[in-house]
SEZA-168589 format. One record per residue (C-alpha): residue in one letter; y, x, z. Coordinates in steps of 0.2 Angstrom, whole numbers, plus 5000, padded with zeros to 4 digits. Each point is the difference from the previous one (the first is absolute). Example, Ala and Ser with C-alpha at 12.3 -4.5 7.8 and 13.67 -1.06 7.14 Angstrom:
residues 2
a497850625039
s501750064997
//
This chain:
residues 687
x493349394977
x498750074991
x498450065007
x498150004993
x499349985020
x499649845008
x500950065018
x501550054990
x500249834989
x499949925015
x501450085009
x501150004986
x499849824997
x500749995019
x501550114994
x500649934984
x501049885010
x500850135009
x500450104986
x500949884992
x500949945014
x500750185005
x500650044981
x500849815001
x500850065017
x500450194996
x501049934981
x500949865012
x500550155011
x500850084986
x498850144995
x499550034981
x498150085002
x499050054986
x498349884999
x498750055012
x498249994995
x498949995018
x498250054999
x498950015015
x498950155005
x498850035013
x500650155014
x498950134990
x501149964984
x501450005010
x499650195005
x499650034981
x501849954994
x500650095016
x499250164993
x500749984983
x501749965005
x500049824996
x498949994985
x498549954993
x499950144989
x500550184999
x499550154991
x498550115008
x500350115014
x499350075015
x501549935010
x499849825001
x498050035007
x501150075015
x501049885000
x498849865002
x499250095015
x501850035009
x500249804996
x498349955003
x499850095019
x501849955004
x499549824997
x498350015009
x500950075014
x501449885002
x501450124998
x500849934985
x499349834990
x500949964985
x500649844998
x500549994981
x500550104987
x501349964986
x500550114984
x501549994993
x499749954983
x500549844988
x499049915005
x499750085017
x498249995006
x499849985019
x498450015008
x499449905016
x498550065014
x498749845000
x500050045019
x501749955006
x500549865010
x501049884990
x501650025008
x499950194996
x499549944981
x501649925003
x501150135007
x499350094984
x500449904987
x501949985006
x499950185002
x499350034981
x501349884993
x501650105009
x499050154994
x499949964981
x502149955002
x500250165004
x499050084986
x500949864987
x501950045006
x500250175007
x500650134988
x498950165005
x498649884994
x500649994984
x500150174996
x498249974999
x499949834993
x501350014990
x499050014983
x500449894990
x499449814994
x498050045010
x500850065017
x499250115011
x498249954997
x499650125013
x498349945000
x499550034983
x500750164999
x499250085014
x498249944991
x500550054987
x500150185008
x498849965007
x498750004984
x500950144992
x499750125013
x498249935003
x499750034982
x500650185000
x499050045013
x498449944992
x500450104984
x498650124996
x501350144996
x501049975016
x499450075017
x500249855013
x500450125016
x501450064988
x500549864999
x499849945017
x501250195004
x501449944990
x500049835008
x500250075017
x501150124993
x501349864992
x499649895017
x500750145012
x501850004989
x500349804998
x501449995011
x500950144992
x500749904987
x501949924997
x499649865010
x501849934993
x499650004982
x498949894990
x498350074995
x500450074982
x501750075007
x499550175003
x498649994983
x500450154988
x499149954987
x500649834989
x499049875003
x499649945016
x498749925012
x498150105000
x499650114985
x498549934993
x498950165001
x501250104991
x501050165005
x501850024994
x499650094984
x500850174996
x499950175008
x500950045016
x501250124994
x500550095014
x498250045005
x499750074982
x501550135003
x499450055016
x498150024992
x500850134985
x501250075016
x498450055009
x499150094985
x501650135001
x499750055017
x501750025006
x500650045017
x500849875007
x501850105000
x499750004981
x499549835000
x501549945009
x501450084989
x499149984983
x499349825004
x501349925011
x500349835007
x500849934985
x498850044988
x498649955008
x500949825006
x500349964980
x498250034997
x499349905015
x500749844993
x500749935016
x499050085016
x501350065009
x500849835004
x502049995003
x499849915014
x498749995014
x498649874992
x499649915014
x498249934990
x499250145002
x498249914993
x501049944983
x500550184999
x498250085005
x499549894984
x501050024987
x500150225005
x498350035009
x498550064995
x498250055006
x499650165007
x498350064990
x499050125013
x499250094984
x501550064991
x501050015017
x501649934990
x500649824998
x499449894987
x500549834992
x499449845008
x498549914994
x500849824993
x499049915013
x501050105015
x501349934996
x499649824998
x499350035018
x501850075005
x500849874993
x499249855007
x500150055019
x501750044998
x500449824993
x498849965014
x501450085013
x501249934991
x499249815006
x500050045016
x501650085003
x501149845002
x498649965015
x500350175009
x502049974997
x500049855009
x498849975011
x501149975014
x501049894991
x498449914992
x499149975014
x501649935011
x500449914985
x498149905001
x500250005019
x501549925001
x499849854989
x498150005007
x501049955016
x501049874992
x498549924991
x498550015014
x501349965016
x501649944994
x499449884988
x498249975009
x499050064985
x498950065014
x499349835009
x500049965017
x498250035002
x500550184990
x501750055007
x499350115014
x498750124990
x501550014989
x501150075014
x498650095005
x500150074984
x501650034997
x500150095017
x498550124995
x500950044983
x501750025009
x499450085015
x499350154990
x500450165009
x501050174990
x500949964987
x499849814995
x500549974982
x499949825004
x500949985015
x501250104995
x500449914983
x499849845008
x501450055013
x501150074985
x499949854992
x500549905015
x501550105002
x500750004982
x499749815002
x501049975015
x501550134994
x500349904985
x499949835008
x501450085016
x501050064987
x500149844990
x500249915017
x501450155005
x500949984985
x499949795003
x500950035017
x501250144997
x500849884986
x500449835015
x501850025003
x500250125014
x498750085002
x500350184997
x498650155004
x501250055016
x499549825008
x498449964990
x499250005017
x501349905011
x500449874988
x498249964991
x499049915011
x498350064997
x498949855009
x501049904988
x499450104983
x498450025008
x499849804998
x500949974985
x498950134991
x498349905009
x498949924982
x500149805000
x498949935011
x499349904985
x499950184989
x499450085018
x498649895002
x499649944981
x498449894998
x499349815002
x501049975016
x501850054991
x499549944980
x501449855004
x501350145005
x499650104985
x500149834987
x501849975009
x500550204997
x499349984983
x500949854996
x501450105002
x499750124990
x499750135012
x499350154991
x499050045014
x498649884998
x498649964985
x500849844995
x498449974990
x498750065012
x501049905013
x499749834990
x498250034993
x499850035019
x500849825005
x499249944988
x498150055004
x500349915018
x499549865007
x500649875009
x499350065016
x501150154995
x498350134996
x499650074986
x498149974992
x499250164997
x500250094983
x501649884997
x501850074996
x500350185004
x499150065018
x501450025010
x498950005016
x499350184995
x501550034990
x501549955006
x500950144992
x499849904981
x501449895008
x501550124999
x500750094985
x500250215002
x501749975011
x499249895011
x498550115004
x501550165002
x500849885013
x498349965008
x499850185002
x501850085003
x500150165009
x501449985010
x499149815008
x498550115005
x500150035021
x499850184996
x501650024991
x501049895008
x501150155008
x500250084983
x501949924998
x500450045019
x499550184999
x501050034984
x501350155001
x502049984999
x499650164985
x498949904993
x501149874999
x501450084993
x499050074987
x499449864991
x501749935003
x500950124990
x498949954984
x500449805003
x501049954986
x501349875004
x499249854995
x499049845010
x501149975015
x499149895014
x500849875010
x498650025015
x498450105004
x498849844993
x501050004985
x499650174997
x498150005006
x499749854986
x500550154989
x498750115004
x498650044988
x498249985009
x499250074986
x501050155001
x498850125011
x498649954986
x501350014983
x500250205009
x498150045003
x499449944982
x501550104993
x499550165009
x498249994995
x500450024983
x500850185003
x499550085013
x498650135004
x499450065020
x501250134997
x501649914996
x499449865009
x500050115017
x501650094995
x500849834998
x499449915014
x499650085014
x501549985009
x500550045018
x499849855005
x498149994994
x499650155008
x500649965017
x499649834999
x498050044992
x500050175015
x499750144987
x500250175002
x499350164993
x498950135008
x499650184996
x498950155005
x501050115009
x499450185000
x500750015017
x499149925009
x498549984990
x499949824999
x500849844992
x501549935006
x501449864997
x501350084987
x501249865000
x500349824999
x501750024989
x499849904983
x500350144989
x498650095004
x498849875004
x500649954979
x499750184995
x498150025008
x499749844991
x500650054984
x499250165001
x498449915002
x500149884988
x501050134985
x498850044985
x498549895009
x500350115016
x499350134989
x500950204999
x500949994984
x499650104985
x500950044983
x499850124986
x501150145000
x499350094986
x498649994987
x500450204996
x500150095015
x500350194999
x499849994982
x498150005002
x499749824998
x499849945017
x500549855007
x501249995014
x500149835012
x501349985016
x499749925014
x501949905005
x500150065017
x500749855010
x499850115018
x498249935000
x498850154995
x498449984989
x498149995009
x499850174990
x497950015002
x500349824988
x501350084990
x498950174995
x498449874997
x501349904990
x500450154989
x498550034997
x499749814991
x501650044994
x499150164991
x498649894990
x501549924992
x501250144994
x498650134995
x501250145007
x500850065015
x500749865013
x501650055010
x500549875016
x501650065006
x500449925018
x500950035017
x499350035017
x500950035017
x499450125008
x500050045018
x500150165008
x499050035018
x501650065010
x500749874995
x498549875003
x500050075018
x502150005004
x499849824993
x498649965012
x501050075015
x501649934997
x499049834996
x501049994982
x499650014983
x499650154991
x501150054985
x499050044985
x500150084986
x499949924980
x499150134989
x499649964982
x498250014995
x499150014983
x498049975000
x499250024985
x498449984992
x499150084987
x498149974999
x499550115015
x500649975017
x501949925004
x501250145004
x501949985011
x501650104991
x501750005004
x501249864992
x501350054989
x501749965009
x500749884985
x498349935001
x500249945018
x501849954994
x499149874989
x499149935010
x500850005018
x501149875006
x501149995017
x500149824999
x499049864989
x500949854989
x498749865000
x500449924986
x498849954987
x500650104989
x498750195003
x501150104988
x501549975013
x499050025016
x500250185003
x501550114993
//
């Protein structure tokens, strides 16, 4: 804990205890989290990291001013305190308000701890922090960006609104980059990371051709057949990209230039433009694994939140209930609730790996086929067997002689060696003196090994799941029997439940944190069941009536909606298309029309940011659906939904105001799909 303020040495002394105590609890649970360095702040430092996204630090900018206020008048008005914030970094640095109870400082630190597991272990992280023997040292990093860009902008010969123009700019295009590649993947030029002040040297080629093209003063039909397509690609070096570039910043860097007002043509950059490119698009880069996996983040630090504050009474008995009123606030958070709906997933995949071991445990007991699963199987009797030991169940000072006799045995359940330093610090009167032998009066959980804590907490023994056997289908029986190999015959149902794995449902969650994002994570996951069992549905506005209404409850739409919402950061998606469009130099994005349309007063104002980076004219090709009246009004009557029509749409942008053309037909080709693949592969997402 490190703090120069009286108030906050003081509360950190109380929390170093804690702090320990969760990582001790959280590595005995089976997660692998990068260190956590806690410092604690007062609720106005809190609003400060807040407005600059979880730093101390960040390069100067009008933006996190109106951050702070949006924080500041939230917090003052109680419509959203801030508890903690944790980066992910190596070491992680969390950060703790001086004004919460101690079972919410609790609840934090168990939160932070499953947090800074996930940042360590799951692989859309490490496209980040993968960088070699230093790690992510996010934190240095971003200061260091930080004093580059505060240096530029106090350099006599640099204009600081300029500079301030191309950072807003850069900001309003940092979720159009290849989110699925690391941060040099898309770099053109050789070495990688932020150019120290330096342009790419060289001319641009294809801008020197078109400069000696203008002089002749063709027409543009002379233009076309003497100065095709060809000959201009082989002297632009590479701007007309094979394939749509789905980094659209990466290719605004190493293409773009700056539209110079005076001469009215493009020019080269200045060096320090694109330093300042650079370093916010490695900035985007860093927080690109957060908006990937938010949903599967914050269930992630929900879920073993849970475990530790409740299920392991982290949380005290004089704590538990502002800890459930916690938990309840956080879960009970109307719209779309990236935590509750994590922390639900997470459940789910849990208890479908631990049924399936248990199915696979019973369908191999002689006789029992999928046909008679049901008949033959008696439930009440799995339920039981599948109960934890009562000495495991109830582990602590009234069950250490229990434990010593399961240990004795071998039984790898149980910390043989925290078990005897525990009999050994007793007395005669059977208490322990204070500060002797491990606490397990606070701590029971130091008693039991990872399997025994997996019992203590096995899905299928929780009152809440205890139909989940009963209600299995006869398909899904026969499903998982047909991949059953031929192998571990049981006599009798207790035979077969001493097979089953209890750290199965855990072994499957830690194995799907490492790989998944919100996207495959939904596509994967949210199964019928889920959906029926959690009551989602999907709603829509329907033109007809000219309100919202329930669309349907069916799990393959439900799994679209959300997909759509969380695909690209729930941002439109938008590639390159071409760097030489029309021969004249312009650049040509797509929008990958998904059937969701494009908020086109933010795509125009886009285009034009989009201009200050280029230097020449900016092309957004879309898709709209379009409505026609007689059809609005038959629709209305007839109480059904209009058909509409998809028309193809070009905006572009040259300086002056944005104007609306048609779309070339093999354009909207490119960019139109019927249907989208959500696999985490873009190139393969739309044909």
């Amino acid at each position: 804990m490190r703090d120069e303020r009286i108030e906050a040495k003081r509360e950190a002394d109380t929390l170093d205890e804690p702090a320990e105590e969760a990582r001790a609890l959280a590595e005995r649970l089976g997660l692998a989290p990068y260190p956590v360095r806690y410092w604690i702040v007062d609720h106005d430092e809190m609003n400060e990291l807040i407005a600059y996204g979880g730093f101390q630090r960040r390069y100067p900018h009008w933006r996190w001013g109106m951050n702070y206020e949006r924080q500041a008048k939230k917090d003052r008005h109680g419509l959203g305190k801030a508890f903690e914030i944790v980066n992910n970094d190596d070491p992680s640095h969390a950060f703790l308000q001086e004004s919460n109870s101690p079972a919410d400082q609790k609840a934090v630190i168990t939160h932070v701890e499953a947090h800074a597991d996930f940042f360590a272990n799951n692989g859309w992280f490490g496209l980040y922090a993968d960088r070699g023997e230093d790690g992510p040292n996010a934190a240095a990093r971003l200061e260091r960006n930080a004093d580059r860009i505060a240096a530029i902008a106090d350099r006599p010969d640099v204009d600081r609104d300029e500079v301030e123009r191309l950072i807003d700019a850069v900001s309003s295009l940092e979720d159009t980059i290849d989110q699925h590649s690391t941060v040099d993947a898309a770099r053109a030029v050789d070495e990688p990371g932020i150019a120290d002040d330096v342009s790419d040297g060289g001319a641009d080629a294809l801008a020197a051709a078109e400069a000696q093209i203008a002089e002749l003063d063709l027409s543009e039909s002379v233009r076309r057949d003497v100065f095709d397509d060809e000959w201009l690609e082989a002297r632009g070096e590479g701007v007309e990209p094979e394939t749509p570039r789905p980094d659209v910043l990466a290719f605004l860097r190493d293409h773009g230039k700056r539209y110079d007002p005076e001469s009215g043509k493009a020019v080269d950059r200045e060096p320090w433009e694109t330093t300042v490119i650079d370093a916010i698009r490695e900035e985007a880069y860093y927080f690109a694994g957060q908006k990937q996996t938010k949903v599967m983040n914050e269930g992630w630090a929900t879920y073993w939140e849970s475990v530790m504050m409740g299920g392991e009474g982290f949380a005290g008995p004089d704590e538990f209930l502002t800890y459930a009123d916690h938990m309840s606030r956080v879960l009970g958070s109307p719209g779309l609730n990236p935590y509750k709906l994590g922390f639900e997933l997470w459940k789910h995949v849990e208890l479908r790996a631990a049924r399936q071991d248990v199915i696979d445990a019973l369908l191999r007991v002689e006789g029992v086929t999928p046909e008679n699963f049901h008949s033959t199987v008696d439930l009440d009797e799995v339920a039981s067997g599948l109960a934890p030991h009562p000495a495991i169940a109830g582990a602590g000072p009234e069950t250490l002689d229990e434990l010593a006799d399961l240990a004795a045995d071998g039984d790898s359940r149980v910390d043989a060696e925290a078990v005897d330093r525990a009999l050994s610090a007793r007395g005669d009167d059977g208490t322990t003196p204070s500060g002797a032998g491990p606490d397990i009066e606070r701590y029971p959980w130091k008693l039991l090994t990872r399997e025994g804590l997996a019992e203590r907490h096995y899905v299928l023994s929780r009152p809440e799941h205890r139909s989940a056997l009963r209600n299995v289908s006869r398909e899904t029986l026969t499903e998982q029997a047909r991949y059953m190999f031929d192998v571990d015959r049981y006599a009798t149902v207790a035979e077969a439940l001493d097979a089953v794995d209890r750290t199965a449902g855990w072994d499957r969650i830690l194995e799907v944190r490492e790989s998944h994002n919100d996207v495959t994570f939904i596509d994967a996951f949210l199964t019928d069941e889920f959906v029926r069992e959690q009551n989602y549905f999907t709603y829509e506005y329907s033109r007809a009536s000219s309100q919202h209404r329930v669309a349907s409850v069916d799990a393959a739409d439900v799994r679209k909606k959300l997909l759509l919402q969380f695909t690209n950061f729930g941002k439109p998606t938008v590639v390159v298309l071409d760097g030489n469009f029309r021969n004249r130099g312009e650049l040509l994005l797509g929008h990958r029309y998904n059937g969701v349309a494009l908020d086109e007063a933010s795509a125009k104002a886009t285009l034009q940011r989009v201009f200050e980076l280029w230097g020449r004219p900016v092309n957004l090709a879309t898709i709209r659906v379009e409505y026609a009246d007689d059809a609005l009004r038959r629709a209305k009557r007839r109480g059904t939904e209009p058909e509409g029509e998809r028309v193809g749409v070009r905006f572009q942008y040259d300086g002056g105001e944005v104007t609306e053309h048609d779309l070339d037909p093999e354009i909207e080709a490119r960019i139109a799909a019927d249907d989208v693949d959500y696999d985490t592969k873009p190139d393969d997402w739309l044909a």
